[in-house]
ROLUMKE-425707 format. One record per residue: x, y, z of N, C-alpha, C in turn; residue in one letter. Coordinates in pm, whole numbers, plus 50000, padded with zeros to 5 digits. Example, Ala and Ser with C-alpha at 12.3 -4.5 7.8 and 13.67 -1.06 7.14 Angstrom:
REM residues 2
513194943150780512304955050780513204967050780A 512854977550708513674989450714512905000350787S 
***
This chain:
REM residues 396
500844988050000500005000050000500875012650000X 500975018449901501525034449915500575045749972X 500805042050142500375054350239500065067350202X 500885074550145500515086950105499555088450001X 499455076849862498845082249760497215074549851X 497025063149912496285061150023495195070250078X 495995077150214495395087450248494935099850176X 496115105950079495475116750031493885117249937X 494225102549897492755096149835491595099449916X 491415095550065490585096350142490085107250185X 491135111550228491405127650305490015136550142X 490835136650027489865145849880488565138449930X 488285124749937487175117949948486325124150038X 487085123850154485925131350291485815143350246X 486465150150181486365163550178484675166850080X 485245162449983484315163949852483025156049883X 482515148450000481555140850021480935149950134X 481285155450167481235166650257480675179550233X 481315187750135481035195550095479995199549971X 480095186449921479285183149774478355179249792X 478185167349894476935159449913476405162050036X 476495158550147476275158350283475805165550293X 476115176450340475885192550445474935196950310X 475015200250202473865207150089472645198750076X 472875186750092471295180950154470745185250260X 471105186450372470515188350474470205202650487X 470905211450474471225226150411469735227050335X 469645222150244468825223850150467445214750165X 467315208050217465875196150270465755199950386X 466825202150491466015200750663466055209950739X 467045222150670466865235150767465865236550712X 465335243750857463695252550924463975265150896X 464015274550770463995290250773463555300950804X 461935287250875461215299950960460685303451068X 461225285951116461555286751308462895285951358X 463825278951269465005277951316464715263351357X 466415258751309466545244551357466915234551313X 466475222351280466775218151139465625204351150X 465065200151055464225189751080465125176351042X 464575164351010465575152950993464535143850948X 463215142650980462515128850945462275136750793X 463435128050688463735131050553463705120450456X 462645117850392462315101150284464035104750207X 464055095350107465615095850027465685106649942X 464415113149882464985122549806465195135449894X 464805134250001464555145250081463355155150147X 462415148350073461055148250103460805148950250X 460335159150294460065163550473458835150950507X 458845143450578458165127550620457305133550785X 457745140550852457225149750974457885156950978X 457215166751085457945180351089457845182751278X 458155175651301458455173451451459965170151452X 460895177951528461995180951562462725172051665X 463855164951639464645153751700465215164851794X 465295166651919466205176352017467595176252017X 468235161452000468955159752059469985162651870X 468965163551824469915164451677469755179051657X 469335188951711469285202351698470815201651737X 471315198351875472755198351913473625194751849X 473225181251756474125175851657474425183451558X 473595190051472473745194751317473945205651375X 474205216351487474955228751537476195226351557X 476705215251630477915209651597478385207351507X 477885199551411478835191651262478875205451182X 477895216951213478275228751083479575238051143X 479335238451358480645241951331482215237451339X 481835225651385483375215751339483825220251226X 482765217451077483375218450978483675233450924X 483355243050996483435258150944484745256251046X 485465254051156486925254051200487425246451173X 487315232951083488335222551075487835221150874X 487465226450833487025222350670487365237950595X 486465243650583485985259350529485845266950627X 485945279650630485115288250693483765297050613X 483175288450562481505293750504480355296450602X 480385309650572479695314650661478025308550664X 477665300850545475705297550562476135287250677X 477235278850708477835272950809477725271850916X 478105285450944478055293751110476495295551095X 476035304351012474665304951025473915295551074X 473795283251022472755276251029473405267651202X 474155269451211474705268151367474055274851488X 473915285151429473805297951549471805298451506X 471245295051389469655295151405469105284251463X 470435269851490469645256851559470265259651731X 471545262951751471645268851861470275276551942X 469725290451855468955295651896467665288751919X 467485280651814466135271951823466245265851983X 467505256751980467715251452121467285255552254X 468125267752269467835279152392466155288452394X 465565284552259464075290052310463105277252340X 463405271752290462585264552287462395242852353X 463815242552377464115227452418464335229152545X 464355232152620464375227352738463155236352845X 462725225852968461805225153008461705234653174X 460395237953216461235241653380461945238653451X 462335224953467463085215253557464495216153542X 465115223053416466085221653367466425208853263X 465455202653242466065190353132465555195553004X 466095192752930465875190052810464845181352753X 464145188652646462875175152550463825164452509X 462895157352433463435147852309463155152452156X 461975152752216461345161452065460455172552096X 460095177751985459245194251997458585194851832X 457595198651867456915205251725458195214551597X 457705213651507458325225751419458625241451500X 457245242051569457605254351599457785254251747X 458175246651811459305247851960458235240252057X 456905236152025456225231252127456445215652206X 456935213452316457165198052338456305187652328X 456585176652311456145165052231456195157552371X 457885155452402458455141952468459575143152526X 459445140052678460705138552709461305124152703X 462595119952758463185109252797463995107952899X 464115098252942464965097653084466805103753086X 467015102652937468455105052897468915117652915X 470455124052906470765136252926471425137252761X 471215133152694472085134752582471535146552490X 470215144152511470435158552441471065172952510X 471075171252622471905177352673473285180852639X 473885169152625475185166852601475415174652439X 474705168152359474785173952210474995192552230X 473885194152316473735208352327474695216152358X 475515209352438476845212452481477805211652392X 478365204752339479045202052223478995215052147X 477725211152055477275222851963477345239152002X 477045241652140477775259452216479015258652210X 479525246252266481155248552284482145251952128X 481585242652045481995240351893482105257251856X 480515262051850480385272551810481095288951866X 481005284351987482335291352052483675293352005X 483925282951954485395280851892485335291951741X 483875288951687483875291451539484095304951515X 482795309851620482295320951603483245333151694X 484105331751774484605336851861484035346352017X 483195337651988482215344552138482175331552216X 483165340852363483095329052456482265323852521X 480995334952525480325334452613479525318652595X 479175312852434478665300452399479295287252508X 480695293152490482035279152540481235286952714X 480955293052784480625293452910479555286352948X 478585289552824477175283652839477065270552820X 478175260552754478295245852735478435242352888X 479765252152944480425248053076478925243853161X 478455252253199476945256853292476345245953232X 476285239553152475035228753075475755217653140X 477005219353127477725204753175477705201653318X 477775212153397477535211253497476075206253532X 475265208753480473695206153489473755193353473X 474305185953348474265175653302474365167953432X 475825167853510476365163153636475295161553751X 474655173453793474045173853898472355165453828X 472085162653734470545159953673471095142653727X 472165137753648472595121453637473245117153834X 473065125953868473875126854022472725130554170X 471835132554093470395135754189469585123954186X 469255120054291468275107854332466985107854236X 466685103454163464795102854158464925118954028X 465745125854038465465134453921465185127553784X 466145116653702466165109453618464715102453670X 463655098653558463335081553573464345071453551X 464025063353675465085055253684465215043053535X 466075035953492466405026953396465085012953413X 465495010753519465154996553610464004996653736X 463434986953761462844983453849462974984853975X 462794990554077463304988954203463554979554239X 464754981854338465514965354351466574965654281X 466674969354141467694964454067468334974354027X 469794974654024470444982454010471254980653924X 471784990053792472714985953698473025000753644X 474234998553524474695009853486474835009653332X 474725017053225475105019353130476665024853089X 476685018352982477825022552906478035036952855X 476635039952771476685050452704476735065252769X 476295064352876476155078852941478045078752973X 478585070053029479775069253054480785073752966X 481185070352832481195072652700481385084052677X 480355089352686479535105952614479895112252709X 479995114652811480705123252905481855126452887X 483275113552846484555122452775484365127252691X 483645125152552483405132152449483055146452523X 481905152552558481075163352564482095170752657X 482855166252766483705171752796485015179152775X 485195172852704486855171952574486415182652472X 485325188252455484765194552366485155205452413X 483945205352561484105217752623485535226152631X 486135216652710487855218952686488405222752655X 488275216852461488615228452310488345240352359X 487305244152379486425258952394486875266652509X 486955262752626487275269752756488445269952811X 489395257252758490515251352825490255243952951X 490875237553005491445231653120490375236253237X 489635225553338488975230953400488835218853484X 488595216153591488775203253670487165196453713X 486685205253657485315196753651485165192253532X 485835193153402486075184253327486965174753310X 488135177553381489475165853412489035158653436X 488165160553595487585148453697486645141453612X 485815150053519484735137153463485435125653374X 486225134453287486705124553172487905112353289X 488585118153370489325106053469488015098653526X 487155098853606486275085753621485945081953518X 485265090453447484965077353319485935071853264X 487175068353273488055061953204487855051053298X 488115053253410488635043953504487105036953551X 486095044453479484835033053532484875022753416X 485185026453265485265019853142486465010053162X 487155008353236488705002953250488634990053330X 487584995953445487544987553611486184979953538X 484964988953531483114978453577483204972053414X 483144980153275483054978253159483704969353087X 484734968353088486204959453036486104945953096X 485554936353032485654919053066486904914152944X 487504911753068488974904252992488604890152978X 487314885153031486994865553061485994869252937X 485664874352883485024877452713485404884652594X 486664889152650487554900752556486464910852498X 485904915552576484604925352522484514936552629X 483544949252603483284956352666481674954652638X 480784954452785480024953152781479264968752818X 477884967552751476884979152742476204981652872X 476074972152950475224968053107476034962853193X 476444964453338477044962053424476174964953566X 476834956153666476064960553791476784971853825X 476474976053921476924991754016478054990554028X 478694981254039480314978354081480944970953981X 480574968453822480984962653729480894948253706X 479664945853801479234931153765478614927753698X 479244913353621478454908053526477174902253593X 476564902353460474984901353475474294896753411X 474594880253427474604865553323472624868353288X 472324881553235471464878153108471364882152957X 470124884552907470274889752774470794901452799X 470094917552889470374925652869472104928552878X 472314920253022474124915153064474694913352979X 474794906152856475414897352822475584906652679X 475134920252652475084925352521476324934052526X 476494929852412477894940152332477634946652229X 477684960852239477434968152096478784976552000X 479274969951968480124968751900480524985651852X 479824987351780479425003451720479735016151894X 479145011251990479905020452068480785017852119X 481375006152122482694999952234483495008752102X 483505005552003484585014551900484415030051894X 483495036751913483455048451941484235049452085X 484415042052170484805046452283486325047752303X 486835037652213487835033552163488765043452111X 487655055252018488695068151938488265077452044X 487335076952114487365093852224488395088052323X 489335076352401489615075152460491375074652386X 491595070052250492455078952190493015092352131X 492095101152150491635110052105492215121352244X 491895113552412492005118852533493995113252523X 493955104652498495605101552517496185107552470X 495605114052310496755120452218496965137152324X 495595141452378496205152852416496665153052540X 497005143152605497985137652705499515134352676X 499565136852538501095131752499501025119352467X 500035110552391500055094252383500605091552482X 499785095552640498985082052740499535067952670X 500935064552763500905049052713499785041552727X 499545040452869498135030752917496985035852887X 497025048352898495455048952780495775045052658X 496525045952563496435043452434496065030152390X 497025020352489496565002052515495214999552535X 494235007052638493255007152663492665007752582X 492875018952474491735021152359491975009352240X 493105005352257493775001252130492754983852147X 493194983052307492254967052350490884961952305X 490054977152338488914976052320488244979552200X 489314983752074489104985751921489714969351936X 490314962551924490414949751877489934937151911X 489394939852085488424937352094486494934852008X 486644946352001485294949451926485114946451796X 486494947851713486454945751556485714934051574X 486684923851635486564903451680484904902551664X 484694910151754482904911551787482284917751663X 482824926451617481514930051530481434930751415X 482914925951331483264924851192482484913851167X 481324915651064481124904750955481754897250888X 482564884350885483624877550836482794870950682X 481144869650688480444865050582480274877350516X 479854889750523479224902750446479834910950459X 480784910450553481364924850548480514936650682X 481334947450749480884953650816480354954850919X 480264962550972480114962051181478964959351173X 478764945951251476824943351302476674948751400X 475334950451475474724959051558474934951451691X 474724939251728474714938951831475014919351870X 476004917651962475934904551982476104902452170X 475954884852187475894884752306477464877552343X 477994886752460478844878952498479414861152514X 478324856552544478114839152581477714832952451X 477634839752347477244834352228475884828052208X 474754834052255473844833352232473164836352100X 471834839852122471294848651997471294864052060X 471594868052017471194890452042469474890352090X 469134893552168467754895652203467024906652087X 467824917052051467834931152009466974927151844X 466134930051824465214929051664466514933551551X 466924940951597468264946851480469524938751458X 469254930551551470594924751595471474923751475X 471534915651373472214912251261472254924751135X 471834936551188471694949451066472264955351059X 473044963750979474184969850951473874986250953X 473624994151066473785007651064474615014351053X 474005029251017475255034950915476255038651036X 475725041651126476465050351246477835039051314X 477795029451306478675019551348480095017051264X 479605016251116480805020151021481415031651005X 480655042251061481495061251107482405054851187X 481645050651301483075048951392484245046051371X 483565032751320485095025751282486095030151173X 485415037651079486155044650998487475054451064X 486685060251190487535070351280488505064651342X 488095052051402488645046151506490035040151412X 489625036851335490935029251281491895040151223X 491375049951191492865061251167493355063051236X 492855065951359493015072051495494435061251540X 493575050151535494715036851607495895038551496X 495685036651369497075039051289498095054751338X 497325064351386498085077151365498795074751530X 498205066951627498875064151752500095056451753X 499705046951616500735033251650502205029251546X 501305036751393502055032051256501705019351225X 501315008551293500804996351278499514990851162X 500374988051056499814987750923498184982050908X 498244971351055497324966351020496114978151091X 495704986451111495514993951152494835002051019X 495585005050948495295009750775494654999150654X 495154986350708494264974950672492854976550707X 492654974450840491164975450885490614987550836X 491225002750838490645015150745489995007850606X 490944998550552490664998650410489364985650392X 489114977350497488204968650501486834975250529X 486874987250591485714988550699485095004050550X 486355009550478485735019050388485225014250298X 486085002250187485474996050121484184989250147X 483714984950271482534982550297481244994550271X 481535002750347480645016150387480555021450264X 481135026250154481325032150037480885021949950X 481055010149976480055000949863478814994449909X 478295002150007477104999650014475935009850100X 476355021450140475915033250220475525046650168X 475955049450029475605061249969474755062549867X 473875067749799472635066049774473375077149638X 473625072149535474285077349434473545087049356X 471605080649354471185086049279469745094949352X 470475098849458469365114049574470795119049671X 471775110349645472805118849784472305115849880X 473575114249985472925114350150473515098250114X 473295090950249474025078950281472345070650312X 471805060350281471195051750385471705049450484X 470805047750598471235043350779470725026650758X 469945021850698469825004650755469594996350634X 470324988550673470864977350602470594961550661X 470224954550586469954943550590471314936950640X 471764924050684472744916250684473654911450566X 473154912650457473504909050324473934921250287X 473604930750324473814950750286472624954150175X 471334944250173470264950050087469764967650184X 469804975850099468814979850202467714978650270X 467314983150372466014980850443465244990950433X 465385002750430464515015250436465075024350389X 464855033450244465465038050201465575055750264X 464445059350376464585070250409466395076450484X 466115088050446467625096750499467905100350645X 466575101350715466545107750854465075104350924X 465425101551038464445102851176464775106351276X 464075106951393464035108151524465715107851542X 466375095651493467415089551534468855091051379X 468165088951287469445093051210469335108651137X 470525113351159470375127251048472595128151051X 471965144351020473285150050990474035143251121X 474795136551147476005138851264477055125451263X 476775117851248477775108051246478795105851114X 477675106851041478365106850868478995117450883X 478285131750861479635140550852480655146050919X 480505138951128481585142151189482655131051138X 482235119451093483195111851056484215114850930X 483575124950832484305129950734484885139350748X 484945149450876485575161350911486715156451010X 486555144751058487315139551177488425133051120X 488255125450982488885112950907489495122150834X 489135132750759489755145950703491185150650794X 490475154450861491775160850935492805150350979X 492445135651039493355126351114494025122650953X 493375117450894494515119450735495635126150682X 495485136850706496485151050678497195154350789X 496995154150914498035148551037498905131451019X 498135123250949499135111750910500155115050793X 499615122350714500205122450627501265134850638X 501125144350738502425152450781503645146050854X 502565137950933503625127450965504755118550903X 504025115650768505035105450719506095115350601X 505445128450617505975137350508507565136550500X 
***
């Protein structure tokens, strides 16, 4: 493989998929011009399917426009459409209590909450991002204050509805996860602050100690309070798609540590870990979900190929090559793109399909819901962009 002619391939690729396709769909089908915001439940050509507003993707697509206006272009409809879903956010998503909806009407009215803080988290992201873009700190203050909220909402008795049944007690992966991310963000934006040190250090060390089963070489999604296994279906699930996301935010925390020996192993474990688990060796590409003990997946999706799982890994595996040089590392890049690129982009409306059959037929040809829109696809092309052109200075 000639590395350079390689990457620079990829690097034009994300770029031009990005700028050409991606962001001018959504740009052009799902911004709201006359409430602010952006909608997402989008059929394939782009066709508006509802007009009820995902919350937690208002945070997302404020983020991915301004990642890519500081790390791509600086186009200003960019910042714009940042700062009208921002605004949408702050009038209209969140509730007296301090939490955040899930969803809201077109024009800001709530629908639904959920027990989760993530839209929270997005929300955060997306101020802090925009902070960076736009040069007003005051956004990167207002992430800080959200994050803090975040803390005290997941840290208060009985504020959350609880997960579980009384009696039973367990923990998630994902809130764990998303906390270095949303933090690390903030970071960018504010600098150094020890209520973000401290979060992103426990969550390493809760992902390290309760999460990390070395007697399954897996990281599991469900754990007891103290990282016990929890010999059932819900116990026994591995989702592949976030153990590898966890994998590049936890490389991602090493690199700006100076490549963290033992973090870097950590991340590096639980990306090779997870490939084992979730690479299709018959079809190709990250499946959704399996059980540790080798069962069947309880999960209806179990065997389906979402789009958001092959972002990751797309990231994750540059990430691990730009830590290590370890070829095979650029191997797995080239297994996991050739997958995603021959079977995820919708040649003839633009935009990527999100679900896929096991075979990679599609399943539903729509662009966006509740749950998929702008954010994974194109942070993965702004992220894979840039980690490209840092490899490739590298080898310059």
């Amino acid at each position: 493989m000639d590395k350079q002619t390689y990457l620079s391939h990829w690097a034009a690729q994300y770029k031009a998929d990005l700028t050409e396709n991606i962001l001018p769909f959504w740009l052009e089908n799902g911004l709201d011009r006359k409430n602010g915001g952006i909608f997402t439940a989008l059929d394939r050509d782009g066709t508006l399917m509802d007009s009820d507003k995902s919350v937690w993707f208002q945070g997302r697509f404020a983020f991915v426009c301004s990642f890519a206006y500081n790390r791509i272009e600086r186009r200003p409809e960019w910042l714009a459409a940042a700062k009208s879903t921002i605004d949408f956010i702050e009038k209209y998503c969140t509730d007296t209590d301090g939490h955040m909806f899930f969803e809201v009407t077109a024009d800001g009215i709530p629908v639904r909450k959920r027990r989760y803080v993530f839209s929270e988290c997005f929300a955060a992201i997306a101020m802090s991002e925009y902070s960076i873009a736009s040069g007003d700190k005051a956004y990167g203050q207002k992430a800080f204050e959200l994050f803090q909220r975040i803390q005290r909402m997941t840290s208060t008795p009985g504020f959350l509805e609880p997960k579980f049944r009384e009696g039973f007690v367990g923990k998630g992966h994902s809130l764990t996860m998303i906390l270095i991310n949303t933090a690390s963000r903030i970071r960018a934006a504010i600098g150094d602050d020890p209520v973000l040190s401290e979060q992103i250090e426990r969550s390493i060390a809760e992902i390290r100690k309760d999460f990390m089963h070395p007697e399954f070489k897996a990281l599991l999604e469900t754990v007891g309070p103290n990282g016990e296994f929890l010999d059932s279906m819900a116990g026994r699930v591995i989702n592949p798609g976030h153990c590898i996301e966890t994998a590049w935010f936890l490389l991602e925390e090493s690199r700006f540590r100076g490549w963290d020996r033992e973090l870097t192993e950590m991340a590096l474990t639980i990306l090779d870990w997870s490939w084992e688990w979730g690479w299709d060796e018959a079809y190709g590409g990250i499946i959704n979900f399996r059980d540790c003990k080798g069962f069947p997946a309880q999960d209806y999706s179990q065997d389906m190929k979402f789009w958001w799982p092959q972002t990751e890994a797309i990231i994750a595996t540059l990430y691990a090559y730009l830590a290590t040089r370890d070829e095979k590392y650029l191997g797995m890049h080239r297994m996991i793109s050739e997958y995603t690129y021959g079977h995820f982009p919708d040649v003839q409306f633009g935009e990527w399909y999100g679900y896929l059959h096991r075979d990679g037929t599609v399943a539903q040809p729509a662009k966006g819901n509740m749950f998929k829109g702008p954010f994974h696809i194109p942070r993965m092309m702004i992220q894979s962009y840039t980690l490209c052109h840092e490899i490739l200075d590298l080898l310059a």
